[in-house]
HTML snippet that shows the backbone in 3Dmol.js (N, CA, C, O; Angstrom):
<script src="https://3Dmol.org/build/3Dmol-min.js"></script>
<div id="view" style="width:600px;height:400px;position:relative"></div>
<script>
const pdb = `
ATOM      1  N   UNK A   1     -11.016 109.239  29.712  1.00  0.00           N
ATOM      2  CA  UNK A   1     -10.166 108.517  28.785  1.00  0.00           C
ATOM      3  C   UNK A   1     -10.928 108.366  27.471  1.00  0.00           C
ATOM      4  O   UNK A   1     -11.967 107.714  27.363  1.00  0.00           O
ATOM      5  N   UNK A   2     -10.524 108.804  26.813  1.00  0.00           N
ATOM      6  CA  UNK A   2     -10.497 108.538  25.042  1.00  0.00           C
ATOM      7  C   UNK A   2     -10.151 107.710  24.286  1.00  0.00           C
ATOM      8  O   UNK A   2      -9.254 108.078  23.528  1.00  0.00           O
ATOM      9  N   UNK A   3     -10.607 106.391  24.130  1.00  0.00           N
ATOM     10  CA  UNK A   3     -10.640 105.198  23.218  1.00  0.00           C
ATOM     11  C   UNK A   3     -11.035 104.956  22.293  1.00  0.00           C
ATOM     12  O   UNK A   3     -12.222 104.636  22.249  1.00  0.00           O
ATOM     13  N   UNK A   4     -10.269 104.983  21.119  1.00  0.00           N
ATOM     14  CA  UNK A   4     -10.886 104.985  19.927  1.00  0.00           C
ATOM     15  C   UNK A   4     -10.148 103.603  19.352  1.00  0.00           C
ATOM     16  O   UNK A   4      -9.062 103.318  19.856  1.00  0.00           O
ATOM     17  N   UNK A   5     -10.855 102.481  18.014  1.00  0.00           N
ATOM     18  CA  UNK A   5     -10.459 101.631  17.425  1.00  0.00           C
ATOM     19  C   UNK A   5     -11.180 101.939  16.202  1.00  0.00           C
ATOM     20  O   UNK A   5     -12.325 102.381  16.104  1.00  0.00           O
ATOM     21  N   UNK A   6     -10.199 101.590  15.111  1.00  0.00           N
ATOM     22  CA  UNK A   6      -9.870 102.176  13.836  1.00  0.00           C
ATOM     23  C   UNK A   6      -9.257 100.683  13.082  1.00  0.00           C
ATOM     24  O   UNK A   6      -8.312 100.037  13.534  1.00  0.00           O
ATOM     25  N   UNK A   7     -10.087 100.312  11.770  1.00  0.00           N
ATOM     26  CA  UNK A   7      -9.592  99.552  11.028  1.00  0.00           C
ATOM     27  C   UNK A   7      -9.909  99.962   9.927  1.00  0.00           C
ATOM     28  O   UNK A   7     -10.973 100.563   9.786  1.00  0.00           O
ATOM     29  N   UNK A   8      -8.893  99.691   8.674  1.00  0.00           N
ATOM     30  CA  UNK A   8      -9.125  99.860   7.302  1.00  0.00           C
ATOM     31  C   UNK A   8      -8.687  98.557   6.429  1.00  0.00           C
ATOM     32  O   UNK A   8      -8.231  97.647   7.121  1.00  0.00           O
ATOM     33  N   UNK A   9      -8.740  98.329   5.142  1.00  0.00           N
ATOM     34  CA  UNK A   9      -9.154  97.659   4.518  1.00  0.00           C
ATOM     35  C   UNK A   9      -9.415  97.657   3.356  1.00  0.00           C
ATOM     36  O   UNK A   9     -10.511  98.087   2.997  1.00  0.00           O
ATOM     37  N   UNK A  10      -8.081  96.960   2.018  1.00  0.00           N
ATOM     38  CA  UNK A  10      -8.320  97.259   0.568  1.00  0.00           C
ATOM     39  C   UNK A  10      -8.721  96.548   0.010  1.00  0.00           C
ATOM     40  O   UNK A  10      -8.039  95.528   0.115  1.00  0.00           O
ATOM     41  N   UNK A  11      -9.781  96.383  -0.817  1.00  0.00           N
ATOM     42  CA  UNK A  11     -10.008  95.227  -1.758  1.00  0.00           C
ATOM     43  C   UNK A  11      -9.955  95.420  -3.252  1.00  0.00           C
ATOM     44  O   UNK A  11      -9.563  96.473  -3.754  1.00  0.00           O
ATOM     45  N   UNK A  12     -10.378  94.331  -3.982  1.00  0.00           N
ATOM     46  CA  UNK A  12     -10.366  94.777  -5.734  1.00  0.00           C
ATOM     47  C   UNK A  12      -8.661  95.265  -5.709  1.00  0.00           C
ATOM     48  O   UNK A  12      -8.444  96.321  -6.303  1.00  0.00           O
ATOM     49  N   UNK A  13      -7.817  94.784  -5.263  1.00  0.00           N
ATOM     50  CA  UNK A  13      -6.602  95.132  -6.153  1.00  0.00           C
ATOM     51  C   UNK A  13      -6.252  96.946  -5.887  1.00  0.00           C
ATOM     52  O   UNK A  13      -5.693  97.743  -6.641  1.00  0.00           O
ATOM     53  N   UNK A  14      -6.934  97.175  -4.289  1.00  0.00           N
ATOM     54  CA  UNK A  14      -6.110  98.134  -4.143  1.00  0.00           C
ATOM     55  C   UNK A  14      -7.687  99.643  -4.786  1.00  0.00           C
ATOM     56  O   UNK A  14      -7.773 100.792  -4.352  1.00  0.00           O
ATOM     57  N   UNK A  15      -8.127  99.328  -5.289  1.00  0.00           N
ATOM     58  CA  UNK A  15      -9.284 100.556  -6.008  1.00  0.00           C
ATOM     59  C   UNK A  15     -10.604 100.638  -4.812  1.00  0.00           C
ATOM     60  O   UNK A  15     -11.349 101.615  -4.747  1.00  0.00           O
ATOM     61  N   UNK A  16     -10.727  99.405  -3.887  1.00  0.00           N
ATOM     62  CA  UNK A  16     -11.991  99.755  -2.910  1.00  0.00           C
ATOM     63  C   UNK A  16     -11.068  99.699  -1.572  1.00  0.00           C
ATOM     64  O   UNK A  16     -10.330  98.849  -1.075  1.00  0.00           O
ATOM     65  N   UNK A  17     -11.494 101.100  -1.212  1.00  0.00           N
ATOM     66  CA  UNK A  17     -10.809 100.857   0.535  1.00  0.00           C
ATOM     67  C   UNK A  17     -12.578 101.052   1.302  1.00  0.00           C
ATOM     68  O   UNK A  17     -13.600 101.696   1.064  1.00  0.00           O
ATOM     69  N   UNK A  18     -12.159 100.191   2.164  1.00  0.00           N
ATOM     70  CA  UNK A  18     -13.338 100.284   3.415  1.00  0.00           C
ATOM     71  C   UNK A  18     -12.702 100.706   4.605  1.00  0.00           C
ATOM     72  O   UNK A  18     -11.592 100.184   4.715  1.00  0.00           O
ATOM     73  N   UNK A  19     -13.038 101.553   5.650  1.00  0.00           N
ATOM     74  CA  UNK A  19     -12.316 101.923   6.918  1.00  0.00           C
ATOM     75  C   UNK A  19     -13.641 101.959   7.842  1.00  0.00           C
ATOM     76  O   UNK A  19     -14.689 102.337   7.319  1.00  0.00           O
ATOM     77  N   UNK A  20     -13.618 101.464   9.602  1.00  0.00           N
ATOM     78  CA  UNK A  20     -14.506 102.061   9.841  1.00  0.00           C
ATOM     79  C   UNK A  20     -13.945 102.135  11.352  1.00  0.00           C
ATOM     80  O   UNK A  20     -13.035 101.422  11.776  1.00  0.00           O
ATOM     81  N   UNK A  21     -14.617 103.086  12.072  1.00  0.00           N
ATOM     82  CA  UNK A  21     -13.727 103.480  13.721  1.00  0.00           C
ATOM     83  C   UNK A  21     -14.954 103.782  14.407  1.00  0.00           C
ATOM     84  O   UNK A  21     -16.097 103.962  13.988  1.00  0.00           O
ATOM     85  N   UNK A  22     -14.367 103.797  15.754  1.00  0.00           N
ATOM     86  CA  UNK A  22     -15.217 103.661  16.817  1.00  0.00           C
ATOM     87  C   UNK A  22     -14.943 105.028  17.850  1.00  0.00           C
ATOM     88  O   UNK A  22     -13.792 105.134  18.274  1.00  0.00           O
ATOM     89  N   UNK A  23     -15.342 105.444  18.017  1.00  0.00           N
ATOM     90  CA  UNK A  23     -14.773 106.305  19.490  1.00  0.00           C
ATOM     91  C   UNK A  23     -14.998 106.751  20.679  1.00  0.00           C
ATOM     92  O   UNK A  23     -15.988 107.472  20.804  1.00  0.00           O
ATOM     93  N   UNK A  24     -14.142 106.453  21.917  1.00  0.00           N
ATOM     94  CA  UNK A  24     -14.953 106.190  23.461  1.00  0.00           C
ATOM     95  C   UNK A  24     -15.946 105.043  23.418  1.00  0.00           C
ATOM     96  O   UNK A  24     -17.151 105.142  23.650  1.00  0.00           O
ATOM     97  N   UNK A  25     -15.402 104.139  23.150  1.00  0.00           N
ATOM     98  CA  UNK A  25     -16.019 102.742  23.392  1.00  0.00           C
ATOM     99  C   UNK A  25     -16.429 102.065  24.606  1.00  0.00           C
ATOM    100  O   UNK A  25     -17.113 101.058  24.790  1.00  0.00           O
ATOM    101  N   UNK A  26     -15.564 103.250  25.755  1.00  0.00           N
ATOM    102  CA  UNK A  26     -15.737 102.264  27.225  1.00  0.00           C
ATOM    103  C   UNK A  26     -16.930 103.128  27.579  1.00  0.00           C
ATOM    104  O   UNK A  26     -17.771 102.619  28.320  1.00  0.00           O
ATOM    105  N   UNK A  27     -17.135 104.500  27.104  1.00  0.00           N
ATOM    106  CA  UNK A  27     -18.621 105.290  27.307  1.00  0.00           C
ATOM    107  C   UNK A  27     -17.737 106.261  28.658  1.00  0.00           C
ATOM    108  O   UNK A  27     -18.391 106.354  29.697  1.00  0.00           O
ATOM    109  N   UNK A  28     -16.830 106.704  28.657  1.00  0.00           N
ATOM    110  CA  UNK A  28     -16.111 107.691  29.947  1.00  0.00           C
ATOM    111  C   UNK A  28     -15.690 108.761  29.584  1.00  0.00           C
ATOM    112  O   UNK A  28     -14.617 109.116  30.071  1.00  0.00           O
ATOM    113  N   UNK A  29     -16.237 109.483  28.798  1.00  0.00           N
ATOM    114  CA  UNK A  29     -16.379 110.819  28.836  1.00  0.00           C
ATOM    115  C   UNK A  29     -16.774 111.756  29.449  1.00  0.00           C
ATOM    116  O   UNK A  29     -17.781 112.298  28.994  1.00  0.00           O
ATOM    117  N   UNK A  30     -16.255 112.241  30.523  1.00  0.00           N
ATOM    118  CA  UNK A  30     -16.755 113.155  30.821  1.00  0.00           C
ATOM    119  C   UNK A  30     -16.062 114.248  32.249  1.00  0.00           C
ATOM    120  O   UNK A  30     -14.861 114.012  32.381  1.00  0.00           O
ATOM    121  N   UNK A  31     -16.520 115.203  33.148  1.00  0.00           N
ATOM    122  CA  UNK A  31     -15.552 115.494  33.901  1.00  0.00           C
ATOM    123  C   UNK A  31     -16.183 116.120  35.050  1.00  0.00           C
ATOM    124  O   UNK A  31     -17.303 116.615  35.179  1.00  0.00           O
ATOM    125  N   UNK A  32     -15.117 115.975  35.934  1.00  0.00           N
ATOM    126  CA  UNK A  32     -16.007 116.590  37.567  1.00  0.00           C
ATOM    127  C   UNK A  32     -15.554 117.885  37.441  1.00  0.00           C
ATOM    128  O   UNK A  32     -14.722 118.356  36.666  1.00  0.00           O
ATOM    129  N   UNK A  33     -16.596 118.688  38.806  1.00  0.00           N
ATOM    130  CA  UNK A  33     -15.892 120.036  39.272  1.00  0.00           C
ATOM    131  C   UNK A  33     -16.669 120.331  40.566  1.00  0.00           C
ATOM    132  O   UNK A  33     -17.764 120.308  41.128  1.00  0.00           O
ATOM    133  N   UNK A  34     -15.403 120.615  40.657  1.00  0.00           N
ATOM    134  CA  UNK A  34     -15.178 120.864  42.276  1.00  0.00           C
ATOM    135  C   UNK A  34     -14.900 122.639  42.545  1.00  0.00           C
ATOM    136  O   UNK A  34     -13.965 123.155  41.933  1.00  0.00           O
ATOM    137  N   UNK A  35     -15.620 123.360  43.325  1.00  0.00           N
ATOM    138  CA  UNK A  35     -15.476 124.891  43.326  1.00  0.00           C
ATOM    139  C   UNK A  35     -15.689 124.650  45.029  1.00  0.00           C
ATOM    140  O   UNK A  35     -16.533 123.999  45.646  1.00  0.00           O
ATOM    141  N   UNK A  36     -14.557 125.462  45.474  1.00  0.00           N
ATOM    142  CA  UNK A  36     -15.005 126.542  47.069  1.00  0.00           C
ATOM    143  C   UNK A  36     -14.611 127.533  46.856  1.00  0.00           C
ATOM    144  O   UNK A  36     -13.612 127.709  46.159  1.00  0.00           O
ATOM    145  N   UNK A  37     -15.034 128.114  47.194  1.00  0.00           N
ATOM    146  CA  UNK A  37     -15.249 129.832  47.382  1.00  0.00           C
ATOM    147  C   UNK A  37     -15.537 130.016  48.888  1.00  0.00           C
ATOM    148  O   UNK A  37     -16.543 129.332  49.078  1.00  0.00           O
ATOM    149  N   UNK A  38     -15.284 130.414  49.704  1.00  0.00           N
ATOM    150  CA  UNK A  38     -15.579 130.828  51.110  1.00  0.00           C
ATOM    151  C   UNK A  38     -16.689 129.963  51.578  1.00  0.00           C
ATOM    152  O   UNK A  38     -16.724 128.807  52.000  1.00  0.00           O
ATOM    153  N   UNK A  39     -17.389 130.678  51.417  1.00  0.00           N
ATOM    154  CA  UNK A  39     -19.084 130.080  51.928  1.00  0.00           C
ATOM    155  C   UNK A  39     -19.331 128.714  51.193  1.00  0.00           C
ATOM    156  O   UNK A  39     -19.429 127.575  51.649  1.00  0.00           O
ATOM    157  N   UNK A  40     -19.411 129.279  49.677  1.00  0.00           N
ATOM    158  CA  UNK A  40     -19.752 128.249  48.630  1.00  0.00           C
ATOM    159  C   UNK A  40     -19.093 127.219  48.023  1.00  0.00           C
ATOM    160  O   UNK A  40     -18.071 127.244  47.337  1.00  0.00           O
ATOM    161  N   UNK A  41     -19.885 126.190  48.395  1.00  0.00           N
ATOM    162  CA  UNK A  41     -18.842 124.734  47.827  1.00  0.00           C
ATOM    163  C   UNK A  41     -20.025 124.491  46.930  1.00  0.00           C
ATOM    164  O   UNK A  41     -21.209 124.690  47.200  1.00  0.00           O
ATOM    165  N   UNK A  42     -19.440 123.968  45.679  1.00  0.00           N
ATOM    166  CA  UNK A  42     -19.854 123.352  44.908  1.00  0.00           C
ATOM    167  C   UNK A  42     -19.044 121.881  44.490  1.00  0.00           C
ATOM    168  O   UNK A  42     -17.850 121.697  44.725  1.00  0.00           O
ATOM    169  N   UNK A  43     -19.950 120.878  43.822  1.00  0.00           N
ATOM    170  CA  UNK A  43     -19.576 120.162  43.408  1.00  0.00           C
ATOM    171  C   UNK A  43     -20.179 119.640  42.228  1.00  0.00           C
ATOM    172  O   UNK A  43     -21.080 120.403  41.879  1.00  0.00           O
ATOM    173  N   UNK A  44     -20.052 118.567  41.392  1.00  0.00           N
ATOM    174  CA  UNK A  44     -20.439 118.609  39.964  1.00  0.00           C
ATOM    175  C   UNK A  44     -20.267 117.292  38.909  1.00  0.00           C
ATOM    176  O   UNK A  44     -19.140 117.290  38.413  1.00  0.00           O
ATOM    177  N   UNK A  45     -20.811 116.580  38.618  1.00  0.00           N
ATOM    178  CA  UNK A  45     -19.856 115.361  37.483  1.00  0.00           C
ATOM    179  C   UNK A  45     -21.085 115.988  36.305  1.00  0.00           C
ATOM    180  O   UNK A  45     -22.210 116.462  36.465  1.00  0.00           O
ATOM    181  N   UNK A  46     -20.192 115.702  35.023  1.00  0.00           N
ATOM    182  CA  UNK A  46     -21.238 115.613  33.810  1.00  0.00           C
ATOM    183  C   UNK A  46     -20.549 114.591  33.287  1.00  0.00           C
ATOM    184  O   UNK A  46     -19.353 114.496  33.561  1.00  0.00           O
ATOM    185  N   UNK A  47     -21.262 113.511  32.322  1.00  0.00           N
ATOM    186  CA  UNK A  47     -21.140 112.779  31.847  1.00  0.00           C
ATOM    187  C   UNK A  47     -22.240 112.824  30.632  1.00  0.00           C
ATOM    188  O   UNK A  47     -23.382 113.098  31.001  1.00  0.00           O
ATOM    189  N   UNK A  48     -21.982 112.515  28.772  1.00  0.00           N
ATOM    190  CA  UNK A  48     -22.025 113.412  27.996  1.00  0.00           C
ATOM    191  C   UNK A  48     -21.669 111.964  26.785  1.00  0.00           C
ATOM    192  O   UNK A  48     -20.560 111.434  26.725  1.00  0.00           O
ATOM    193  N   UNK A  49     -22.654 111.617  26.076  1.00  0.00           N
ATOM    194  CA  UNK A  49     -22.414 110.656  25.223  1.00  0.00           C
ATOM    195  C   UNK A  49     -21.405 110.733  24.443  1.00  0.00           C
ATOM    196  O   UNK A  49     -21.965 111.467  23.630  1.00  0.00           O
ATOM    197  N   UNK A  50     -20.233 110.568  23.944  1.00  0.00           N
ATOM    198  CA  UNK A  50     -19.341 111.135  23.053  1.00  0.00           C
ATOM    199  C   UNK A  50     -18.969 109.572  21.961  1.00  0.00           C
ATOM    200  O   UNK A  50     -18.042 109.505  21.154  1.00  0.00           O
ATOM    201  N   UNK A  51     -19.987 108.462  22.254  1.00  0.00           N
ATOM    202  CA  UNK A  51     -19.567 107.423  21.337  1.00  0.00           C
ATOM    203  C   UNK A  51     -20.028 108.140  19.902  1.00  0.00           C
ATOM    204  O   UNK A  51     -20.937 108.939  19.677  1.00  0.00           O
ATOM    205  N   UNK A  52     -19.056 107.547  19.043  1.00  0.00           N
ATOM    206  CA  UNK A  52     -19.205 107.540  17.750  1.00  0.00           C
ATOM    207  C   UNK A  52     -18.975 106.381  16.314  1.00  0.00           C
ATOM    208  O   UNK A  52     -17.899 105.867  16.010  1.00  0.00           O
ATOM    209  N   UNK A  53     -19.786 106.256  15.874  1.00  0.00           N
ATOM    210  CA  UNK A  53     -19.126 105.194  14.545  1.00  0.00           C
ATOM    211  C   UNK A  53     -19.093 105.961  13.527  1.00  0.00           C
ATOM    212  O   UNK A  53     -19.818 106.940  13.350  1.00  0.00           O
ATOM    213  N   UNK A  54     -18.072 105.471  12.655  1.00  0.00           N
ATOM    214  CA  UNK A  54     -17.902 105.545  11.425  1.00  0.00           C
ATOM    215  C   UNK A  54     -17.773 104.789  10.332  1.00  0.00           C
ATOM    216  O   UNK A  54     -17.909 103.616  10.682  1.00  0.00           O
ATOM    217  N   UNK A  55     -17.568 104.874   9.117  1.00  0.00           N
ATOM    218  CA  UNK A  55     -18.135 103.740   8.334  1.00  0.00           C
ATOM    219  C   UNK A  55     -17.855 104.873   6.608  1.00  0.00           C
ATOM    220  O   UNK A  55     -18.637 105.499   5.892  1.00  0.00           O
ATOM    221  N   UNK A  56     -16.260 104.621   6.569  1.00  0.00           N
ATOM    222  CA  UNK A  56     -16.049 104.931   4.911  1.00  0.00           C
ATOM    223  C   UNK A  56     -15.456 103.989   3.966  1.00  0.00           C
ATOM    224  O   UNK A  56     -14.534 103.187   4.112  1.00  0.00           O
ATOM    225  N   UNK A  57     -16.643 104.437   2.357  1.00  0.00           N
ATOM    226  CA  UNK A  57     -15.733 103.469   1.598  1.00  0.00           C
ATOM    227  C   UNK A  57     -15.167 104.570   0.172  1.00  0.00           C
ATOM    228  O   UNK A  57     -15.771 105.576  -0.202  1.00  0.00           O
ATOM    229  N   UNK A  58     -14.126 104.133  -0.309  1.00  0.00           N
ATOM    230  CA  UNK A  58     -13.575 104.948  -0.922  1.00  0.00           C
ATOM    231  C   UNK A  58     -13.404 103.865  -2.308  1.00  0.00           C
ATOM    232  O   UNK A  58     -13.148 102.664  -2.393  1.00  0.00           O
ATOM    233  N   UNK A  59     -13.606 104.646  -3.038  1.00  0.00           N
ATOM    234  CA  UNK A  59     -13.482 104.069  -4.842  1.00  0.00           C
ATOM    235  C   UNK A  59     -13.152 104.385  -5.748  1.00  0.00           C
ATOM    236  O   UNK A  59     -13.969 105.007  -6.426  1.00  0.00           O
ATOM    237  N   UNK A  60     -11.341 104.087  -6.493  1.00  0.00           N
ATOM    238  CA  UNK A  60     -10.536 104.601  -7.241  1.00  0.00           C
ATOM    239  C   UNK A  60     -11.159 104.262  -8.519  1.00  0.00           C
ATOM    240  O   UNK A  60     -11.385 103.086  -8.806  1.00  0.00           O
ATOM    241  N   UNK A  61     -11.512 105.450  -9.481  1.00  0.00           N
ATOM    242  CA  UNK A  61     -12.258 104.965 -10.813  1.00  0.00           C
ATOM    243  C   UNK A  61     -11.373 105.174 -11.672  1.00  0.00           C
ATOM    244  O   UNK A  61     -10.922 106.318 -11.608  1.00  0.00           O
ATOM    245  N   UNK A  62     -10.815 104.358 -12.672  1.00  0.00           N
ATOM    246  CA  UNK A  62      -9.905 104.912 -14.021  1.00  0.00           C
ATOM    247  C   UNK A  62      -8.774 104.087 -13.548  1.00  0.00           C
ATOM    248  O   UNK A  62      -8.704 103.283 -12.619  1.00  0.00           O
ATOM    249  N   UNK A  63      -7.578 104.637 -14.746  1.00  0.00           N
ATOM    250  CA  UNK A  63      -6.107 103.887 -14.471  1.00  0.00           C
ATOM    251  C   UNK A  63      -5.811 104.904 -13.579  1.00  0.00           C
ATOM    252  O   UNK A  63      -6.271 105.969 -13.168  1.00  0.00           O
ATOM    253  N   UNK A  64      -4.593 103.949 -13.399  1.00  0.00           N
ATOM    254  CA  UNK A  64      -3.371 104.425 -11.925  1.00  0.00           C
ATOM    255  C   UNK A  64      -2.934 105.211 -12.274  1.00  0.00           C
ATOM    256  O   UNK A  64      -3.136 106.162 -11.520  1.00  0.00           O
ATOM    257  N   UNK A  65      -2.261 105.496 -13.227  1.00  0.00           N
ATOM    258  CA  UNK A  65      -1.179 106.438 -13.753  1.00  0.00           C
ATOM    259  C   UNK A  65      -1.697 106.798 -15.671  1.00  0.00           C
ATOM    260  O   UNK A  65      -2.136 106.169 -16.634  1.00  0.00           O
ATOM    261  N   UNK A  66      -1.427 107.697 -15.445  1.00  0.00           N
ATOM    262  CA  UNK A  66      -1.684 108.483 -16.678  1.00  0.00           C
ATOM    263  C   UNK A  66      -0.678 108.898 -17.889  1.00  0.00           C
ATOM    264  O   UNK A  66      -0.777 110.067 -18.264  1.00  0.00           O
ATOM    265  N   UNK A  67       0.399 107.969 -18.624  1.00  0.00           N
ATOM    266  CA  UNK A  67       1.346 108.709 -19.187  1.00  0.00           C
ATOM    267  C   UNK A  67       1.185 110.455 -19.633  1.00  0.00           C
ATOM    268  O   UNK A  67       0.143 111.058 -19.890  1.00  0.00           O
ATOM    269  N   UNK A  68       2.297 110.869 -19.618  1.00  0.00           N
ATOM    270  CA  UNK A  68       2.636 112.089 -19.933  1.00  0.00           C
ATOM    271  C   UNK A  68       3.001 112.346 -21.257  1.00  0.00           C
ATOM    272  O   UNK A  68       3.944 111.856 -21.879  1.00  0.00           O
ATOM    273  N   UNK A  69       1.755 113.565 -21.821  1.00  0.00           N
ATOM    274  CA  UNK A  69       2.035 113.967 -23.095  1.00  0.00           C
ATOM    275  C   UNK A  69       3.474 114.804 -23.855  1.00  0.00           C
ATOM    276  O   UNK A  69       3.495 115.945 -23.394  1.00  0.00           O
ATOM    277  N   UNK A  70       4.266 114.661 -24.525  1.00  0.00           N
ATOM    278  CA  UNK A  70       5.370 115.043 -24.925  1.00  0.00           C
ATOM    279  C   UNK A  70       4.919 116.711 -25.441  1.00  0.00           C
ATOM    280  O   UNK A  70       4.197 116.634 -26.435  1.00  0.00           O
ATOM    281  N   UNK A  71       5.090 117.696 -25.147  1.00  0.00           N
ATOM    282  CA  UNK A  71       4.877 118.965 -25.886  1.00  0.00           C
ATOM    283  C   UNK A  71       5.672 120.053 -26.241  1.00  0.00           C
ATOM    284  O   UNK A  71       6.586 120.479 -25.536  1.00  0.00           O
ATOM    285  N   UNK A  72       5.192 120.718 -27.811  1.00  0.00           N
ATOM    286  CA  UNK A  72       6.891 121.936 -27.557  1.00  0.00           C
ATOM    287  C   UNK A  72       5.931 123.143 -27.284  1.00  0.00           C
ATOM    288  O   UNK A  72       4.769 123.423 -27.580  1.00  0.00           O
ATOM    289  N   UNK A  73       6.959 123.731 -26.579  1.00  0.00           N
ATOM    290  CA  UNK A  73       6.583 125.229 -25.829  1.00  0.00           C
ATOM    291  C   UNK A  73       7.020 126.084 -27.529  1.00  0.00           C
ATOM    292  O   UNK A  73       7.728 125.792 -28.493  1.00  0.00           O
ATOM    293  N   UNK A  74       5.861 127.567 -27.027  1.00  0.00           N
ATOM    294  CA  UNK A  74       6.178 128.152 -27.808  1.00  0.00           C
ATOM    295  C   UNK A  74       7.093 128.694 -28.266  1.00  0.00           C
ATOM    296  O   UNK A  74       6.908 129.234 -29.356  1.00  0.00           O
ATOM    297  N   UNK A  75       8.671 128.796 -27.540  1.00  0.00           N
ATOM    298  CA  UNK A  75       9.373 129.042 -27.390  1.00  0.00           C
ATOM    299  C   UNK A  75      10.005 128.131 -28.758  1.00  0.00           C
ATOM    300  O   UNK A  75      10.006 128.239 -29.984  1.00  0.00           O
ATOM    301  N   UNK A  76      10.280 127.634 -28.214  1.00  0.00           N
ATOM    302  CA  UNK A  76      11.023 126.046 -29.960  1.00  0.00           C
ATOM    303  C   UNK A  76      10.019 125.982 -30.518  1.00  0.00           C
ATOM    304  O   UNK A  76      10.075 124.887 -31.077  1.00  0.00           O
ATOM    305  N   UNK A  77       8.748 126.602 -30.847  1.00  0.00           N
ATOM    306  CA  UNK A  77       8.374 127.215 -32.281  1.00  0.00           C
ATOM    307  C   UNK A  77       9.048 128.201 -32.843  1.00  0.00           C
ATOM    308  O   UNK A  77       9.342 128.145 -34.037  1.00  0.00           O
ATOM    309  N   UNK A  78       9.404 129.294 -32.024  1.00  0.00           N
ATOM    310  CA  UNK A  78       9.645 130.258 -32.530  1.00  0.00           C
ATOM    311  C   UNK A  78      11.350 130.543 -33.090  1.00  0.00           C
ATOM    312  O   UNK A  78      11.852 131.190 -34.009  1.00  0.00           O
ATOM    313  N   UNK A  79      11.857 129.698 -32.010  1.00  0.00           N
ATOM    314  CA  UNK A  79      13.151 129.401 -32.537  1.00  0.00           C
ATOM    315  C   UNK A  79      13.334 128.551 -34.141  1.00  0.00           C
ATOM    316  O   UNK A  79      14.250 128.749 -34.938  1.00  0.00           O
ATOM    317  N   UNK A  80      12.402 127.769 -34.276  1.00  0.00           N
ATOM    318  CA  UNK A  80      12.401 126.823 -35.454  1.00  0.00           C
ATOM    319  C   UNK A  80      12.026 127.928 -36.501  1.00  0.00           C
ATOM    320  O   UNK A  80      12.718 127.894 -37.519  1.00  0.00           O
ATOM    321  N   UNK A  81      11.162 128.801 -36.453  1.00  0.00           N
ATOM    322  CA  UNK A  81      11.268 129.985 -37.511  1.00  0.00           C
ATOM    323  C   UNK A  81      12.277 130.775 -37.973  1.00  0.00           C
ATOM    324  O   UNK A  81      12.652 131.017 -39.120  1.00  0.00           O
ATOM    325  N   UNK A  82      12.654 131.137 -36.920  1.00  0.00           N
ATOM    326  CA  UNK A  82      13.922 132.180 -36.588  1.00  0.00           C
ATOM    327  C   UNK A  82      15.430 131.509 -37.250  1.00  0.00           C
ATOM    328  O   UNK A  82      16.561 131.938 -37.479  1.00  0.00           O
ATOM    329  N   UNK A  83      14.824 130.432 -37.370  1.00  0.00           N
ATOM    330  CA  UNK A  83      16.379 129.063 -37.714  1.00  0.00           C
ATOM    331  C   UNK A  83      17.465 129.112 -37.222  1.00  0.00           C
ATOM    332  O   UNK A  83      18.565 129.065 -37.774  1.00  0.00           O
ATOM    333  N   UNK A  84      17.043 129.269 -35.508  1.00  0.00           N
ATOM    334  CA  UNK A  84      18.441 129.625 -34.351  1.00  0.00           C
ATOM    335  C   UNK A  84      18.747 127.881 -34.154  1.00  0.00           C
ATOM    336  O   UNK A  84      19.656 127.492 -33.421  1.00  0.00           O
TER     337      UNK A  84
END
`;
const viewer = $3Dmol.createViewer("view");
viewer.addModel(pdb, "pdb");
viewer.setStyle({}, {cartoon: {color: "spectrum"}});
viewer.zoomTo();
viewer.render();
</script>
């Protein structure tokens, strides 16, 4: 079984996120095996550290939104010459 816990977290108005997660927390990773073959029996468990932490912070620099510059294509230059 695979257990993972995961929290995140904005501060400053949305510009600092913190997140941080965990994974296989109960430490049960891992798997048996079982083989017969005629003669040969085998048997088997591995078990295999698979905890993990994590730990991100993320940081929006500048404004939110950027207005948009108004521009003429070359196209309505060339018309404005042409005096179409």
């Amino acid at each position: 079984m695979w257990d993972q816990v995961r929290l995140s977290r904005s501060f400053l108005s949305g510009k600092l996120d913190v997140k941080v997660g965990v994974n296989d927390i109960f430490h049960d990773a891992g798997y048996r095996l079982s083989m017969n073959a005629n003669v040969l029996k085998s048997y088997g468990y591995s078990r295999y550290d698979s905890r993990r932490g994590v730990v991100s912070v993320y940081y929006k620099f500048g404004k939110k939104v950027m207005p948009a510059r108004e521009r003429s294509g070359a196209t309505e230059t060339e018309q404005g010459r042409l005096n179409l």
